[in-house]
C-alpha positions, 0 to 999 in steps of 0.5 A: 852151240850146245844141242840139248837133247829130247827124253826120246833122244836121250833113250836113243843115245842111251842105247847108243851108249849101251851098245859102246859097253857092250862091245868093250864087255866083250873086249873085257872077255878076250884082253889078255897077255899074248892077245895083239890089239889088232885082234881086238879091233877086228873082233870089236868091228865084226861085235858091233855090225853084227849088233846093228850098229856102225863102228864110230871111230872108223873113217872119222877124221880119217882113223883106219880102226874100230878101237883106239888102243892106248898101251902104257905110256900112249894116252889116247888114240893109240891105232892097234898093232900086231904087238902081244900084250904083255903081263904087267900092260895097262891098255885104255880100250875107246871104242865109238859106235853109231847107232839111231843116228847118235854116238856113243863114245866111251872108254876104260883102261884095263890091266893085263896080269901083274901089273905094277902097284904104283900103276894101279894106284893111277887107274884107280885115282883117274876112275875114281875123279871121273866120277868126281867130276860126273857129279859136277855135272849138273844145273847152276854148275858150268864147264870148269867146275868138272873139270876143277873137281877132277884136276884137284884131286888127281893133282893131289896125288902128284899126277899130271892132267894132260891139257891139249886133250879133252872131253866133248858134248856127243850127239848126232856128231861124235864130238859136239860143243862144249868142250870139257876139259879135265882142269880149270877154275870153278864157276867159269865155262858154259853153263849146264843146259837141260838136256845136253850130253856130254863125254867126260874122260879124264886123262891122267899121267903118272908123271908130267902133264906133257905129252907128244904124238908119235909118227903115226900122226895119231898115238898120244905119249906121255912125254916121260914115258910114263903111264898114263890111265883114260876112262871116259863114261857119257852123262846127260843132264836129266832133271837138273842131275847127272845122268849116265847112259853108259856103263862098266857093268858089262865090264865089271861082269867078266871081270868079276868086279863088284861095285856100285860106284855107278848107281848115284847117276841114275835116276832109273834102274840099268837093264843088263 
């Protein structure tokens, strides 16, 4: 059952949303080649208590860390290690937090010095059909026109969209009804309700749509081996539109990336 929230709810999980950015702004200040995701996730723990907030993912369903740390070929839910990063890597940061009793979750994949051009081009596309499908988002449309509008254009470029791993409607639980998957067929799916948060995170592979969880009984791969690009923003539905409560601004600000990508989803300035 979908839970649409109330403008004050929204505002909470807005800043819930926020504090997510915030923390993988930070991480933005300190990914580099030599640096262990392990590093990053105590450093992301220690961010968000600190900021009076509760770390989202862990103890969930039994996950032992902060951050999920996806690297190259790994999808999503890749646990951190003690291995460097390495010049060329790519590594999809997913960070949860808890925070006025609602969830934040969202995503960005980062690349770490030199990385390949064929690469790039994959992170590129998957950002980009994010936000293809963000503008999906919205009333008289229904689930799968999202997910249509993300699945035609990264299939265009002959990416593979992983289909067992999907996006999710947030709130008050980390993953919520509906289910927001990455590919379908227009007009079928439920319908967008006024009011209702969703996680949108296309997850996209360089080669073929299947994939495989390692030992670990939590890192997703890519069946090929190869890379694979997430990126995932949290969106309301807000007078009919998309409206986004989460940002890469924080991101982009260390990064010294200039982009508007985001400023058609929001109905009100950000305050960064």
């Amino acid at each position: 059952m979908i839970i649409p929230k109330t403008s004050e709810e929204i505002e909470l999980m807005r800043q819930s949303a926020l504090m997510v950015s915030k923390t993988l702004g930070m991480i933005a200040s300190e990914i580099k080649e030599g640096v262990t995701t392990l590093e990053l996730d105590r450093k992301a723990e220690e961010f968000i208590r600190d900021n009076g907030a509760i770390p989202g993912f862990k103890g969930l369903y039994g996950c032992p860390s902060t951050l999920l740390t996806s690297v190259n070929e790994q999808v999503v839910h890749g646990l951190p290690t003690n291995r460097p990063i390495e010049d060329g890597d790519i590594v999809s940061v997913d960070c949860g937090v808890l925070m006025n009793e609602f969830y934040g979750d969202h995503a960005y994949t980062f690349e770490i010095g030199n990385v390949a051009p064929e690469t790039k081009k994959l992170l590129q596309v998957t950002k980009e059909s994010l936000y293809i499908g963000i503008r999906e988002f919205k009333a008289g449309n229904r689930v799968e026109d999202v997910g249509n509008a993300i699945q035609k254009y990264t299939e265009s470029f002959g990416y593979g969209v992983v289909r067992e791993l999907v996006g999710h409607g947030l709130g008050k639980k980390m993953h919520e009804a509906p289910e927001m998957p990455n590919y379908g067929k227009r007009g079928r799916g439920k319908m967008f309700v006024e009011g209702m948060v969703v996680a949108i995170e296309p997850m996209i592979n360089m080669g073929t749509k299947n994939i495989k969880t390692l030992k670990d009984g939590w890192t997703i791969v890519t069946r090929d081996n190869k890379p694979s690009a997430h990126f995932e923003h949290n969106v309301a539905l807000v007078n009919g539109k998309p409206e986004l409560l989460s940002t890469f601004q924080y991101i982009y600000n260390v990064l010294g990336i200039s982009s508007n990508e985001e400023d058609e989803f929001r109905q009100k300035p950000l305050v960064i």
